[in-house]
N, C-alpha and C positions, 0 to 999 in steps of 0.2 A: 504494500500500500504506500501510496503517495503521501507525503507527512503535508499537511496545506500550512502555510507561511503566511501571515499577515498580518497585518498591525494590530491588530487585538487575537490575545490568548483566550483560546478557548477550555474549557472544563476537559479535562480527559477522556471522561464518558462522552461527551458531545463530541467532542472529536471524532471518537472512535466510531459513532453510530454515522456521522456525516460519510465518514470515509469506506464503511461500510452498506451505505445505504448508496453510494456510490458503484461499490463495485458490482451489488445486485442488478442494481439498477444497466450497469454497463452488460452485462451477463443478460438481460432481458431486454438487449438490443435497442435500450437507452443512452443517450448521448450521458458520460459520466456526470459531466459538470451540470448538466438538468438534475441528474437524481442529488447531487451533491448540496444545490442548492436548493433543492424542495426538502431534503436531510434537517435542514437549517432554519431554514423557515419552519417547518412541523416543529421544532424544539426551541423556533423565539417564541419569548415570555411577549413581545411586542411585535407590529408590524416593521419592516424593513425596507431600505429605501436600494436601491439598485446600488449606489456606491458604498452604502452601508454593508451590500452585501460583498461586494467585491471586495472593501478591505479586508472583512473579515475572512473569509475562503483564498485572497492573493488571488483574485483572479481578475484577468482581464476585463473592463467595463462592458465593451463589445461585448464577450462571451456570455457575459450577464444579462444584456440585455435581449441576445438571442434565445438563451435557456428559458429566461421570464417568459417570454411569447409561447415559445414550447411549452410551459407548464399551466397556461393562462389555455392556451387550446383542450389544454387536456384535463381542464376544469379544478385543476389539484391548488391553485392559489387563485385569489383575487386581489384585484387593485383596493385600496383604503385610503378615504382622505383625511387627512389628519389636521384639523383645522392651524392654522396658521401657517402652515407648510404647502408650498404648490406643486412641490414635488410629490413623482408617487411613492406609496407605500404598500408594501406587497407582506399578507402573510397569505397561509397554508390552511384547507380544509385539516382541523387535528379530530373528526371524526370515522377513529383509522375505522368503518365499518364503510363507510360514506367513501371512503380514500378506496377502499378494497374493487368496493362495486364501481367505482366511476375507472378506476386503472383496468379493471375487469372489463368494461363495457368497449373500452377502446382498444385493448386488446383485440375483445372478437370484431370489432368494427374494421380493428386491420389484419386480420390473420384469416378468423374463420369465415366470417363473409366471404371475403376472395378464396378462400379455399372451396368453398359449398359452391359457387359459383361457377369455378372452373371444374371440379366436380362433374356436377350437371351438365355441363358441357361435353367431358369425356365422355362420361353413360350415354348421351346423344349421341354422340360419335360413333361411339362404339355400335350402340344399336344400329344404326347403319352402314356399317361398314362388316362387308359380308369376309374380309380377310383378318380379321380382329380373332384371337384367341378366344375359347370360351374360358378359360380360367381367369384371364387377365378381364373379360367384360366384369365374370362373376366377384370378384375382388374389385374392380373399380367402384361396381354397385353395395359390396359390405362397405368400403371405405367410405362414402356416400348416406349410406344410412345412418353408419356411426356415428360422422360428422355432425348430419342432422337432429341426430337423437340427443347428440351433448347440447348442441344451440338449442334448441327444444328446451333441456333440463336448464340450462343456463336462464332462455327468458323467464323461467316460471320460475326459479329460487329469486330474482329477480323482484316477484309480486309476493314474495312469502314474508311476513313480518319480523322485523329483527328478532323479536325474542322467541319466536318458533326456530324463526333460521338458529340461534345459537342452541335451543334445546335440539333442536334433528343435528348439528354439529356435535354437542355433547355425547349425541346418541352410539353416534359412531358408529360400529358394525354390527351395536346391537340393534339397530335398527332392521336389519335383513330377518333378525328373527321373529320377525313380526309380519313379515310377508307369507302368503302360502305354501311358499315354494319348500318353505321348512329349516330348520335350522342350520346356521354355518360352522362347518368345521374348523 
């Protein structure tokens, strides 16, 4: 990990979760210095101002100000006006259930969307196309179903209420034993 340098010391633990929340973030084909600085903003006690945040992280002003936009699309901070001040100020959704679902939403907005899409597409293909394998049609169409069936399960945990969602979370795999299908080993 990258040790972040800037004119204000940060707490040890802050540190460590920014720089970590960093590299998740990088690992989930997030630009680092967006996760770094939403890291930062989720654990100010105040909103932040775009050079407020760059000294603190050492980073570039530019870089900040392209990360903010990034994070401003992807609904995880908003602007705050802090009266007497005409600059902006930026914190962080800190409702990490809120955080979870909106990161989650835009994930399938760019992954599985275009995947179910292009999906559909292949199976069309394939169904007419009289030189196409039947194993490779049959396996385009499970890949297809499955897909669909997760976006499925995703929109409707989606309408389930928090405290359901964390009791069927709590449940865990005791929850299978409650289905008909009969106990899990």
């Amino acid at each position: 990990m990258t040790e972040i340098t800037g004119k204000k010391k940060l707490p040890a633990a802050v540190e460590r979760f920014i720089l970590h929340w960093g590299d998740m973030g990088d690992q989930w084909g997030v630009n680092r210095s967006v996760s770094q600085i939403h890291g930062l903003l989720y654990l100010a006690e105040a909103p932040m101002t775009a050079e407020d945040i760059a000294d603190t992280l050492g980073m570039a002003r530019s870089n900040v100000s392209n990360s903010l936009k990034e994070l401003l699309a992807w609904n995880l901070i908003r602007r705050v006006p802090i009266l007497g001040d005409r600059r902006d100020h930026y914190e962080a959704e800190t409702d990490i259930w809120e955080v979870a679902a909106r990161i989650a939403a835009r994930r399938k907005e760019r992954e599985l969307d275009p995947a179910i899409a292009a999906l559909r597409a292949c199976v069309s293909d394939a169904t007419d196309d009289p030189t196409i394998n039947p194993v490779a049609s049959k396996r385009l169409k499970e890949m297809l179903a499955f897909t669909e069936l997760a976006d499925h399960w995703f929109m409707q945990m989606l309408k389930v209420p928090r405290p359901r969602l964390v009791a069927l979370m709590r449940l865990g795999e005791k929850i299978a034993n409650l289905l008909p299908l009969g106990k899990v080993k």
